[in-house]
C-alpha positions in Angstrom: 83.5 91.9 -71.5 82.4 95.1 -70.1 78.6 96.4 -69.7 78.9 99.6 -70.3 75.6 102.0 -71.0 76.6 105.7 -70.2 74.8 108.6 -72.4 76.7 111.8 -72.3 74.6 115.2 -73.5 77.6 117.0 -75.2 77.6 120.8 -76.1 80.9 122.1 -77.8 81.1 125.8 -79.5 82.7 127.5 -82.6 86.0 129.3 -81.3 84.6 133.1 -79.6 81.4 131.7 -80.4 81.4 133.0 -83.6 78.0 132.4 -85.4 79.2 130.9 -88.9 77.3 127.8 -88.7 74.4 129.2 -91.0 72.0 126.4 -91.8 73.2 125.0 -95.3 77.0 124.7 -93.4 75.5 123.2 -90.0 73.7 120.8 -92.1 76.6 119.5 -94.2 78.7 119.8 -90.9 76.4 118.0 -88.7 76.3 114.9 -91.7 80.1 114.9 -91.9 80.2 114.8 -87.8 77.4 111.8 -87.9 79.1 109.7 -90.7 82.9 109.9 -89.1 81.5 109.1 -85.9 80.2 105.9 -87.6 83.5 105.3 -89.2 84.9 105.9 -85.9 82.8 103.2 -84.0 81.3 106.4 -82.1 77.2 105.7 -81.3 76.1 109.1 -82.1 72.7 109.0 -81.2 71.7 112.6 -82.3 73.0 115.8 -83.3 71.9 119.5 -83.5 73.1 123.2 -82.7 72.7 126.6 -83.9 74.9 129.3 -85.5 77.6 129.0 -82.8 77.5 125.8 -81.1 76.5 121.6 -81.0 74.6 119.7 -79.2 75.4 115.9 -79.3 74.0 112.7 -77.6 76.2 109.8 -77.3 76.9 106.5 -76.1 80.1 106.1 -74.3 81.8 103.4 -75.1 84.1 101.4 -71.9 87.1 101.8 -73.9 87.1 105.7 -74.4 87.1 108.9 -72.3 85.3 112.1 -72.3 88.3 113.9 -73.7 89.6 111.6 -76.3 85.7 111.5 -77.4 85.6 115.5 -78.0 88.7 115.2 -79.5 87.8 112.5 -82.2 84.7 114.6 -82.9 85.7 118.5 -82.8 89.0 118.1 -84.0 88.5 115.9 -87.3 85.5 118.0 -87.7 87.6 121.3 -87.6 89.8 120.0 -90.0 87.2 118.5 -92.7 85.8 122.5 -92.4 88.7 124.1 -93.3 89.8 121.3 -96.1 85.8 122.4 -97.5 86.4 126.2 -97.4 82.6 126.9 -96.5 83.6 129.7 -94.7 86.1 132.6 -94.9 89.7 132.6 -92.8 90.2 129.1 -90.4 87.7 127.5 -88.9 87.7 126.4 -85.1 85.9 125.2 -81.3 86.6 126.5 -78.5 88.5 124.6 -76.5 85.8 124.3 -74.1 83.1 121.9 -73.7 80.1 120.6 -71.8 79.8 116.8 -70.9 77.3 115.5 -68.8 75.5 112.3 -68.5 71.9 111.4 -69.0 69.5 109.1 -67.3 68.3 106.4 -69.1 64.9 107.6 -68.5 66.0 111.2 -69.6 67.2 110.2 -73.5 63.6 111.0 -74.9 63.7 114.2 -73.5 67.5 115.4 -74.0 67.1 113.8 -78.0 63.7 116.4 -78.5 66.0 119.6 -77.1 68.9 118.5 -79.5 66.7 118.1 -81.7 64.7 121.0 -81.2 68.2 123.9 -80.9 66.4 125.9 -84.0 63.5 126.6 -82.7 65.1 126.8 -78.8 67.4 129.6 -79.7 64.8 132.4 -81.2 64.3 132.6 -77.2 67.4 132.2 -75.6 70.9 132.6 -76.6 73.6 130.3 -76.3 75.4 132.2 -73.8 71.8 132.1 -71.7 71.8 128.7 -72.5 75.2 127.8 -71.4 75.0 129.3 -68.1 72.0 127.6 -67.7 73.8 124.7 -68.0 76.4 125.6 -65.7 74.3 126.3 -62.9 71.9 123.6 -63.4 74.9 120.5 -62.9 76.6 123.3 -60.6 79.7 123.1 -62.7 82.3 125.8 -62.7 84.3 127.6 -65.5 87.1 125.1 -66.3 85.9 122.8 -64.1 
């Protein structure tokens, strides 16, 4: 049996970054996301966003990737959005997404700023924040 203990800090947004996910939505959104992950086996630590985007902190399991992880979390979610009609037209993510992983000693910390993505973003805006992001693990567009 593998030992596997990876923590990934992903950030995923809504398609154009269009700010739909008002509070009541993100709310119902974010418990949908938590209890298919549970379904799914996923160990969802924590979850939070804003209007436009999600912040998640999970355990990656040995027998899944990066990819096939987004997947089982943006698209199902996607699609239990638009079978709910909360919003107006089709909902979607961007194709995009931020994965990087987290020092054991770093949890606490990255759990408080998920946590925290209210209060975070009356300063800065997501764009700010993902560029921040970018620079900060030196990761490129796409790559």
């Amino acid at each position: 049996m593998p030992y596997v203990r990876i923590w990934l800090h992903l950030v995923w947004s809504t398609k154009e970054r269009e700010r739909v996910l008002q509070k009541e939505v993100r709310q119902k959104l974010f418990h949908h996301i938590r209890e298919n992950a549970k379904a799914k086996g996923i160990d969802l630590d924590c979850i939070g966003g804003y209007v436009d985007h999600v912040h998640a902190l999970v355990l990656l399991k040995s027998d899944v990737t990066v990819a096939k992880l987004l997947q089982l979390l943006k698209g199902e979610s996607s699609h239990w959005m638009n079978e709910q009609k909360f919003l107006r037209g089709k909902f979607e993510w961007q194709d995009e997404y931020f994965a990087v992983s987290v020092n054991e000693s770093g949890v606490d910390q990255v759990r408080a700023y998920i946590l925290s993505q209210e209060e975070h973003h009356r300063k800065k805006s997501f764009a700010e924040e993902y560029q921040d992001f970018l620079s900060e693990y030196r990761l490129s567009e796409g790559g």
